[in-house]
Structure formats: structure tokens, C-alpha cells
Steps between C-alpha positions, in 0.01 A plus 500: 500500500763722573675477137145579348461810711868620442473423143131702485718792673720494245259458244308862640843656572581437133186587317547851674850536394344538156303803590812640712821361539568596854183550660439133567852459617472782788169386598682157590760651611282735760322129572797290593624751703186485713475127530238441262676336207852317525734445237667269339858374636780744337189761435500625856643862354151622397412468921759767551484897524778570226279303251180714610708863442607370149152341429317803613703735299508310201109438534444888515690575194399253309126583594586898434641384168197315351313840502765693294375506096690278292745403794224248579493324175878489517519327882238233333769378260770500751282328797401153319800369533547690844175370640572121359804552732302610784255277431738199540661639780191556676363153459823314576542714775176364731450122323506295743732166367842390574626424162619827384533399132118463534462764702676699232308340213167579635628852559621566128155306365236575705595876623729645228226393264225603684661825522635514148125478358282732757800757419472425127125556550524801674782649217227430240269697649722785630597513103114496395420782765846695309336438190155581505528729804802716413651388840164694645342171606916347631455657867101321545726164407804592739264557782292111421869375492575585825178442659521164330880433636428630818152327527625119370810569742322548820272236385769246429634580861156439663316250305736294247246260332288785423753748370599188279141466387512835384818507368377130263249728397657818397750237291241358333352817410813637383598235266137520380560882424802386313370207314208784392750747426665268278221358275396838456811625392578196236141586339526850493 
């Protein structure tokens, strides 16, 4: 049971790295340093008060930067492959198992992907706003993101299996959108 909770935690943590890259990642931190989640052996950094200065910092710029015009389209090409890196780290860092090559493996499948498309997702619709907004609509977007990475965060912290419910959902509707997005695009 324990496995299937940690993995669910990474699971949440993950699918909000997509929206933000270190929102989720200070929210854990802020919980493992009050007892409420523990991580993984060699992971026991993100308890400590240097990680929560550099997390909070880097959270508020990166949060202040998503609201600057064409800045925001430019962080969405450089945070896939940021927030599949996160992603990973974030689920190997709280799965519960004691073969790290597993460990590891589920990290790089399970929460670098599940980061890699909810940020994909969210860059295709940050570049839709740009396009048919002007960058008018790109702050209304910024603002979901962060409720969304904030909201999936806390919820990943407090109730796992649900945030994962959510998160299973939000995939499937993603790679929906894209599947759409592509069969419109090959008849056009």
C-alpha cells in the first residue's frame, strides 16, 4: 500500500510540474519539512531550509515570468524538458521501493512523462492564446497554470489517489486535444 500511495504522490507531484516546474516541488518541500510527507532515501535535501530559499525564489520568478508577453511562450519551450526533469526527480524522490534502478525507472516513465505531456499540453495552449489572443488572453492562462500547479500540488500532498485520479484524467484529455489537433490539421 505504501508503494501505491508514494507512487500516486509522485504521480500528482508530476502532473503539476507540467503546469509549473517548481511549484509542486516547494509545496513538498514545505510538506516534508512539517512531517507530512517523507522522502525517499538520498532525497532527504528537499526536507531542508536551503532547498525551501532556492525553491521559493525560483518559484516566484518563474511565476512573475509566465505573465511577461512573449517571455511566456519562450519559458514553454525551455520547461518540457525542465519539467520531465522535475518530473522524474519528483517521483523518484517519494516511491517507496528499494531497488533504485526501479525506483529510477518508474521515475523517468511514469513522472518525466507525465510531466512532459501536461507541459506539452499546456505549451499548446499558451501558443493558441499567443495566436488568436495577441498574448491578451496569455496572463488568464498563466493565472489557471498556477492555480492548477498549486491546486494538484496541495492535493497530491493531502489526498494522493485522488490527485492521481485527476491527474489520469487531465492526460487523457490532453492526448485527446492532441489526437484532435492532429486530424484536424492533416485534413485541413
Amino acid at each position: 500500500m505504501e508503494l501505491l500511495v508514494s507512487l500516486c504522490l509522485g504521480i500528482g507531484l508530476s502532473a503539476a510540474t507540467g503546469f509549473r516546474i517548481f511549484v509542486p516541488a516547494l509545496i513538498a518541500n514545505v510538506a516534508a519539512m512539517n512531517g507530512w510527507i517523507t522522502p525517499s532515501e538520498g532525497f532527504a535535501w528537499l526536507a531542508s531550509w536551503p532547498a525551501f530559499l532556492v525553491l521559493l525564489t525560483a518559484t516566484a520568478v518563474e511565476i512573475a515570468a509566465y505573465y511577461i508577453p512573449f517571455v511566456d511562450n519562450l519559458l514553454d519551450t525551455a520547461a518540457i524538458p525542465a519539467s520531465v526533469i522535475a518530473g522524474t526527480l519528483l517521483t523518484t524522490s517519494f516511491v517507496e521501493i528499494d531497488n533504485p534502478v526501479i525506483q529510477w525507472v518508474l521515475g523517468i516513465i511514469v513522472g518525466g512523462g507525465t510531466a512532459g505531456v501536461v507541459q506539452s499540453g499546456t505549451g499548446l495552449l499558451r501558443l493558441f492564446s499567443s495566436k488568436f489572443t495577441g498574448g491578451v488572453g496569455n496572463p488568464v492562462v498563466s493565472t489557471t497554470e498556477n492555480v492548477a500547479a498549486f491546486g494538484i500540488s496541495g492535493l497530491s500532498v493531502l489526498m494522493p489517489v485522488i490527485a492521481t485520479l485527476l491527474s489520469i484524467v487531465l492526460l487523457v484529455w490532453i492526448v485527446r486535444g492532441f489526437k484532435r489537433f492532429g486530424g484536424r490539421k492533416s485534413n485541413v
